[in-house]
C-alpha positions in Angstrom: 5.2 -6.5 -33.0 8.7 -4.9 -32.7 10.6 -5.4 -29.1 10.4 -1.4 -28.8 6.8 -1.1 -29.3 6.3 -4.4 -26.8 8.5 -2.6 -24.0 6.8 1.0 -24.5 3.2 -1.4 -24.0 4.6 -2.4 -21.2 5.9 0.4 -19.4 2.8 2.2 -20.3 0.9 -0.6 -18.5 3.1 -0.5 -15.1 3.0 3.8 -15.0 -1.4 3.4 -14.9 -0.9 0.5 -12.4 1.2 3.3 -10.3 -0.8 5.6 -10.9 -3.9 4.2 -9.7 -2.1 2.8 -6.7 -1.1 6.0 -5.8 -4.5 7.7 -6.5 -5.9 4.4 -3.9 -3.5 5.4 -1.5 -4.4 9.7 -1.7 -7.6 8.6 -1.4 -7.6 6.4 1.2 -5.8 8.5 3.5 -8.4 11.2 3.1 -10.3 9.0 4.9 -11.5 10.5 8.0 -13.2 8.4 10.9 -14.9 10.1 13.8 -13.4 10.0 17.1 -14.3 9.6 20.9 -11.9 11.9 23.1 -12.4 9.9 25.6 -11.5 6.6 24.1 -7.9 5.4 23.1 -8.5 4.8 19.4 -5.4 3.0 18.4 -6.3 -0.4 20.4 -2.2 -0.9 20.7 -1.7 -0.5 16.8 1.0 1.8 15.2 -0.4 4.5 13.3 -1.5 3.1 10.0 -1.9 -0.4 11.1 -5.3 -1.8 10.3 -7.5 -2.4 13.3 -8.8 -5.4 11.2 -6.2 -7.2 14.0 -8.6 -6.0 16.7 -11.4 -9.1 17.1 -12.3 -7.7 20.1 -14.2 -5.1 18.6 -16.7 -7.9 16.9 -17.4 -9.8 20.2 -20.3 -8.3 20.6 -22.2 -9.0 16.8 -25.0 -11.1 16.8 -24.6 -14.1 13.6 -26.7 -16.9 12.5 -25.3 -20.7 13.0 -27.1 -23.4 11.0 -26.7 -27.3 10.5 -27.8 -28.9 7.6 -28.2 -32.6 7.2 -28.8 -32.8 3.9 -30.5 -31.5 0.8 -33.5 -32.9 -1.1 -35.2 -32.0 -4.4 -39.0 -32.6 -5.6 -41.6 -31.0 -7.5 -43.9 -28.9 -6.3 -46.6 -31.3 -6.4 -45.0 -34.0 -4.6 -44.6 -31.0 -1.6 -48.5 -30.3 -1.5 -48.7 -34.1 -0.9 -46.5 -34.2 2.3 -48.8 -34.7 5.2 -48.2 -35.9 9.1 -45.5 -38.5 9.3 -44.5 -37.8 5.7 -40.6 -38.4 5.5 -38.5 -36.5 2.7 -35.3 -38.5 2.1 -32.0 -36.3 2.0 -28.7 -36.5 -0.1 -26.7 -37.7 3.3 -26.4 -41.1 4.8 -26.7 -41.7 8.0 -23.6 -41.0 9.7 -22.1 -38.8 7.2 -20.6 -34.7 7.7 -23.5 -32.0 8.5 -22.7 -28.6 7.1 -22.3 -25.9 9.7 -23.0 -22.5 8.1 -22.5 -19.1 9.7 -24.7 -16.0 8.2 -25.4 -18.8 4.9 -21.6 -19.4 4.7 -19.7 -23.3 4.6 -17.9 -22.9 7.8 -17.3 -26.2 8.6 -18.4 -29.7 8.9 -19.6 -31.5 12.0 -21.2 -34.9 13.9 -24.8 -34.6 15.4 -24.7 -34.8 18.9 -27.2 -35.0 21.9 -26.3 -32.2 24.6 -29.2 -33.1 27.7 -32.4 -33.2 25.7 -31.4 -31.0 22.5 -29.5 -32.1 19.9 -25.8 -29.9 18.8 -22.9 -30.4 16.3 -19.0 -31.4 17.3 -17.2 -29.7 14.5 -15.1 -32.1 12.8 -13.5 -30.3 10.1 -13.1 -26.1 9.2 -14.3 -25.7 5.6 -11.0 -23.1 3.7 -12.9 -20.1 2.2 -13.3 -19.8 -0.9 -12.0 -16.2 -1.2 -9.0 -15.6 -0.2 -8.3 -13.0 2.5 -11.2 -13.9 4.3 -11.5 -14.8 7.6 
């Protein structure tokens, strides 16, 4: 392929990727949210500024916090066999990590601990997400 014909390729590619950025943005600030006269919107953010920064606003959401020991695998017929007193042996050994999830997401990693006469996690370790951008 010919340098010319490579550039013109090119510059075609980076006028749809302006394009469509631009066509993002008109859209985007189409965008209308209702409004609360009585209630200053812009929670001490410039015009523009994502309120993403405001975490108050999320206090107040309910999530689900689980700790799993360990994992185990069997076939169904060794399940219907479990009875009383039956112990399934997990992947963990005693000692090891227990995974803290929040809403079925690796949040971290944490120590079983006794807290009066109930049992809690010390979180010894935040898990990075595996997306990036998210909190």
């Amino acid at each position: 392929m010919s340098e010319d014909v490579q550039h013109d390729e090119e510059a075609t590619e980076k006028e749809k990727a302006h394009d469509q950025a631009q066509s993002l943005d008109e859209s985007l600030s189409e965008i209308e949210t209702p409004q609360d006269p009585n209630h200053d919107h812009s929670g001490g953010f410039s015009e523009g500024e994502p309120m993403a920064k405001d975490v108050t606003a999320i206090y107040d959401i309910n999530v689900q916090v689980s700790a799993v020991l360990g994992h185990s695998t069997m076939k169904v017929s060794q399940l219907l066999k479990l009875g009383r007193g039956a112990v399934v042996e997990l992947d963990r050994k005693v000692g090891e990590t227990v995974d803290i999830y929040v809403n079925n997401r690796l949040v971290a990693r944490g120590e079983v601990v006794v807290v009066e006469d109930k049992l809690g996690v010390t979180m010894t370790e935040i898990v990075k997400s595996e997306r990036s951008g998210d909190i």
